[in-house]
FIFISE-223754 format. One record per residue: y, z negated, x negated of N, C-alpha, C in turn. Coordinates in steps of 0.2 Angstrom, whole numbers, plus 5000, padded with zeros to 4 digits. Last residue first. Layout:
% FIFISE-223754
YZXYZXYZX/...
***
This chain:
% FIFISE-223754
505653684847506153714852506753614852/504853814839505253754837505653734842/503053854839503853874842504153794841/501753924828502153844833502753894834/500853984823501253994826501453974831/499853924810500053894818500353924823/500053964797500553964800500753934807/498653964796499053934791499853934793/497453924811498053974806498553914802/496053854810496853824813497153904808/494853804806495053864807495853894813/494953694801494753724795494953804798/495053614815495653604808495653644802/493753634818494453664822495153654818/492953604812493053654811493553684816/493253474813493253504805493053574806/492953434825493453424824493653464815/491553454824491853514828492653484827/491053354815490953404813491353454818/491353224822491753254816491653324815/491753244840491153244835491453254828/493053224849492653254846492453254839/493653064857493653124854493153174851/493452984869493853084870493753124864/492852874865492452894871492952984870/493752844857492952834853492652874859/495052834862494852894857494152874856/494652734872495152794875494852854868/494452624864493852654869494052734871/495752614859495052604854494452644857/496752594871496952634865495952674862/496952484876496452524879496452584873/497952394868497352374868496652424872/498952454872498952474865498152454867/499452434883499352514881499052484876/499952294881499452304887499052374884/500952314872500252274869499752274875/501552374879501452404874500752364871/502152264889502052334891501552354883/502452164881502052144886501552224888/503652214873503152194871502452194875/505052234878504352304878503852294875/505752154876505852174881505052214883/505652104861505352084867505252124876/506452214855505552214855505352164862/507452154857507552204859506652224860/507352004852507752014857507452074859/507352044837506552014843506752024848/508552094835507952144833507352084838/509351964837509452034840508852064844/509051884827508651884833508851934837/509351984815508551964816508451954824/510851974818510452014817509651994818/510751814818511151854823510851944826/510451764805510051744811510151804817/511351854796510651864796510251854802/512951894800512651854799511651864801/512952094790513152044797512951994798/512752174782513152154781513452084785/511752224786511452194783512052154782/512352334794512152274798511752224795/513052424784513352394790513052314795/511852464777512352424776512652374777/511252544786510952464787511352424781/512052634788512152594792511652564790/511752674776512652684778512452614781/510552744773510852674770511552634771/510452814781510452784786510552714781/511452914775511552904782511352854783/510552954763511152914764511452894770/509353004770509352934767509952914766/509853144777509753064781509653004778/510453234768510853194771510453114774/509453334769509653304765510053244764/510453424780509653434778509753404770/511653324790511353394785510753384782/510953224805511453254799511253314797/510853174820510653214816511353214812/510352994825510953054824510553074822/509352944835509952944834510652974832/507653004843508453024836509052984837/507253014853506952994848507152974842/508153064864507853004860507752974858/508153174865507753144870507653084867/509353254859509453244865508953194869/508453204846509353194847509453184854/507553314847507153234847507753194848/508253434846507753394853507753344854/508753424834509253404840508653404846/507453424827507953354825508453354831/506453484839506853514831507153424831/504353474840505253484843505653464838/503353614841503853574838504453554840/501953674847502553664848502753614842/500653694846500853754847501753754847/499953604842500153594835500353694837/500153514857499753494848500153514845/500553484869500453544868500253574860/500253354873499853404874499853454871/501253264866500653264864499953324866/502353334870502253334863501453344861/502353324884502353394883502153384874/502453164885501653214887501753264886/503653144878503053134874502253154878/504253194891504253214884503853204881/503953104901503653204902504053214895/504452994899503852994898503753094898/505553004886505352984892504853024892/505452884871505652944875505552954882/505152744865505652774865505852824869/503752714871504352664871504752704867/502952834868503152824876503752764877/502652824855503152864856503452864865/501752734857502252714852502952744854/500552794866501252734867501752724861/500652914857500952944863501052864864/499952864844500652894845500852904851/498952794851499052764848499952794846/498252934856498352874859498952814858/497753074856498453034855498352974860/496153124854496453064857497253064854/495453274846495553194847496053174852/495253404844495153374848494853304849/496553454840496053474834495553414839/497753474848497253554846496553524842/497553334851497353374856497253444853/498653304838497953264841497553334844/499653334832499053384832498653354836/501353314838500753274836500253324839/503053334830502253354833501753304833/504753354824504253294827503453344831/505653414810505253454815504953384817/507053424799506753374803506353404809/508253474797507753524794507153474798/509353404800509453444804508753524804/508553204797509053304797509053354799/508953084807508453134806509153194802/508552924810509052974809508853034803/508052804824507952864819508352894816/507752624823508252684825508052734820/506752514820507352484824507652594826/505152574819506052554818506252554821/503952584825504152514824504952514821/503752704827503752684833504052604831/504052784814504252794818504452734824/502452734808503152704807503552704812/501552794821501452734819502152704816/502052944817502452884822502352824824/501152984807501952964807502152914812/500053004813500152954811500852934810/500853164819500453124819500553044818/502353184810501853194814501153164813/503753274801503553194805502953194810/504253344792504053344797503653294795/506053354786505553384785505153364791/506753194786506653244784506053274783/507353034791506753074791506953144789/507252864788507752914789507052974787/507452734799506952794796507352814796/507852564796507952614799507452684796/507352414803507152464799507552534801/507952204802507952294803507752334800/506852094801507252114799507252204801/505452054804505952074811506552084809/503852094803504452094799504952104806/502452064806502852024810503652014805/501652184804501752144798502252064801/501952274813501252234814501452204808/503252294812503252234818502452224816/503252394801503552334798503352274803/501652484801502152474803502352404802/500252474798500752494793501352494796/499152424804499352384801499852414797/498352544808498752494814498852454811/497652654801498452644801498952584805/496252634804496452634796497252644797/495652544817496052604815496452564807/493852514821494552494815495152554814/493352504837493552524831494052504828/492452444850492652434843492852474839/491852524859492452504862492652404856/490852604856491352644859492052584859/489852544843490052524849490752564850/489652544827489452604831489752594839/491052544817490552514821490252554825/491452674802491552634810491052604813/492352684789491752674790491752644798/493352824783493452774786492952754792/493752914770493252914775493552824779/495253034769494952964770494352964774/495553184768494853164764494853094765/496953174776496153184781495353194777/497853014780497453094774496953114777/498853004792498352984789497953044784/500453054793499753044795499553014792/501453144785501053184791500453104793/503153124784502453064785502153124788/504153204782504453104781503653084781/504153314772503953314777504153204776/505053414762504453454768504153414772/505653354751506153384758505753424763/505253214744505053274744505753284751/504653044751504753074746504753164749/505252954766504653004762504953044758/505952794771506052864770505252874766/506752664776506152684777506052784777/507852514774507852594777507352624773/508352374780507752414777507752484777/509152204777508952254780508652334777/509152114767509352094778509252154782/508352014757508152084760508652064768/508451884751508951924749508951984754/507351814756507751814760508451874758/505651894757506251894753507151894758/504751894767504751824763505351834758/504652034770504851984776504951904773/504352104761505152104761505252034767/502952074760503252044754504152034758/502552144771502452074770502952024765/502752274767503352234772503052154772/502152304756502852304756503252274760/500852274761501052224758501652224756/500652384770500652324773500752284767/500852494761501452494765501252404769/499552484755500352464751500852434756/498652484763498552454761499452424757/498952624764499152604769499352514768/498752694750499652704753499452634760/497452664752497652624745498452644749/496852764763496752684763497252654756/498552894764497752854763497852804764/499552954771499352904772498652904770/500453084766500253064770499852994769/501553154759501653084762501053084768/501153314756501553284762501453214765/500753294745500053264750500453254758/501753294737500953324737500653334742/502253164740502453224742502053294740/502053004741501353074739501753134741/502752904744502952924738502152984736/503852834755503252854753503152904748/505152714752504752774751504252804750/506152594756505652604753505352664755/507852514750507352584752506752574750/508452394756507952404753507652464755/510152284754509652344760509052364754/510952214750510352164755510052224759/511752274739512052254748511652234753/511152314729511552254731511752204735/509352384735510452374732510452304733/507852384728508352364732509352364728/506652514731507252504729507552444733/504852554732505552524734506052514729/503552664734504152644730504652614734/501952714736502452664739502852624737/501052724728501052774733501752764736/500952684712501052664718501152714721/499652794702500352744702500552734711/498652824702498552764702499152734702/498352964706498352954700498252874696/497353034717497952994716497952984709/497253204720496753134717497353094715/497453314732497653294726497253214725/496553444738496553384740496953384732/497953574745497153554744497153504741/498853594760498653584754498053574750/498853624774498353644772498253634763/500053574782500053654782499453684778/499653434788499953474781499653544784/499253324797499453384801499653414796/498053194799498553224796498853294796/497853104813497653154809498153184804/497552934823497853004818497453044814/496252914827496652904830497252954827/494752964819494952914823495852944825/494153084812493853054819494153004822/494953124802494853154806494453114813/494353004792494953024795495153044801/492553004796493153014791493853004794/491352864795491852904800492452924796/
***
């Protein structure tokens, strides 16, 4: 089962495939001040997520979660064209034949499936879609620049938003993330959309959000550790029950909605290169 079949898609404007070369997909830094940028690092590939990037990202945070020095995290994508489109869409990804078993190749890249409960912030640029929101849905807050576009292709290329519409359902209101989800890859919403609905924090200048958001997890790294962490459980807690209820119908929901690999590869091969999305 390739990419394409399961739950994200990668949503790139159509690059052609690049061959990893073996260097980490998945760059950290850490300051002084107890924060850790970590960065997705295929800007080729608008940062999308293969098996060896996903694989990284789950031991990044495992790692940061046993490093007491780390108090807090800020989460960015290489390049200024996109924070995450997804999952790559030449991964194959092997499936049980049963409608109400599958492995999704990205349900372990978020900081909470890793049970990190130090702070994350995303700092975003460019375009954030699909699988992106898997990250997205696990930060602590978003801070977008004002070049920042949010979509999900699910539905033009006929798969299932499952997995991104609950993530994105605990942050926005609900007739938001059903007009995102639905209307695929014919709409965009800008940085001040996502601002007014939510999904955003601030907006800054085009280029501006890594520092931005290293600002403030300065500020909160800077705070007693237990105070801050229990905070961040405190706040998950509230929407845990709800989320891990959605989450679990998720697997049957796209193995029963989506379309066959072959009619989903020809709906993505015959996509215009420009989509004629509106950005609203």
């Amino acid at each position: 089962m390739s990419a394409k079949d399961g739950d994200s898609s990668a949503c790139r404007d159509g690059d052609p495939a690049v061959p990893r070369d073996g260097d980490p997909a998945v760059r950290t830094e850490k300051g002084p001040d107890g924060v850790v940028l970590v960065t997705l690092d295929r800007p080729e590939r608008h940062n999308a997520i293969d098996l060896a990037t996903a694989a990284e990202l789950t031991a990044v945070w495992r790692a940061l979660r046993s490093d007491d020095s780390v108090r807090a995290v800020v989460l960015t994508g290489a390049g200024d064209r996109a924070f995450c489109t997804g999952i790559d869409r030449n991964v194959d990804v092997p499936q049980p034949a049963s409608p109400f078993s599958m492995d999704d190749p990205l349900i372990a890249i978020g900081p909470k499936a890793a049970d990190l409960w130090k702070p994350v912030v995303a700092a975003v640029g460019g375009m954030a879609c699909g699988g992106a929101f898997y990250l997205l849905g696990e930060a602590e807050f978003v801070i977008a620049a004002e070049n920042a576009t949010f979509f999900d292709p699910h539905t033009a290329y006929g798969m299932v938003s499952a997995y991104e519409s609950i993530y994105m359902a605990q942050r926005m209101p609900a007739g938001e993330v059903a007009r995102m989800a639905l209307m695929g890859t014919a709409e965009r919403l800008s940085a001040r959309r996502a601002y007014e609905t939510g999904l955003v924090s601030e907006v800054v200048a085009p280029g501006e959000a890594v520092a931005a958001a290293l600002r403030a997890a300065a500020v909160i790294a800077s705070y007693p550790t237990e105070a801050v962490q229990g905070t961040v459980r405190a706040l998950w807690a509230t929407r845990e029950a709800a989320r891990a209820q959605a989450l679990a119908l998720a697997p049957p929901l796209i193995a029963l909605g989506n379309l066959p690999p072959d009619r989903q590869a020809e709906l993505f091969a015959g996509r215009a290169r420009t989509d004629g999305y509106r950005v609203r």
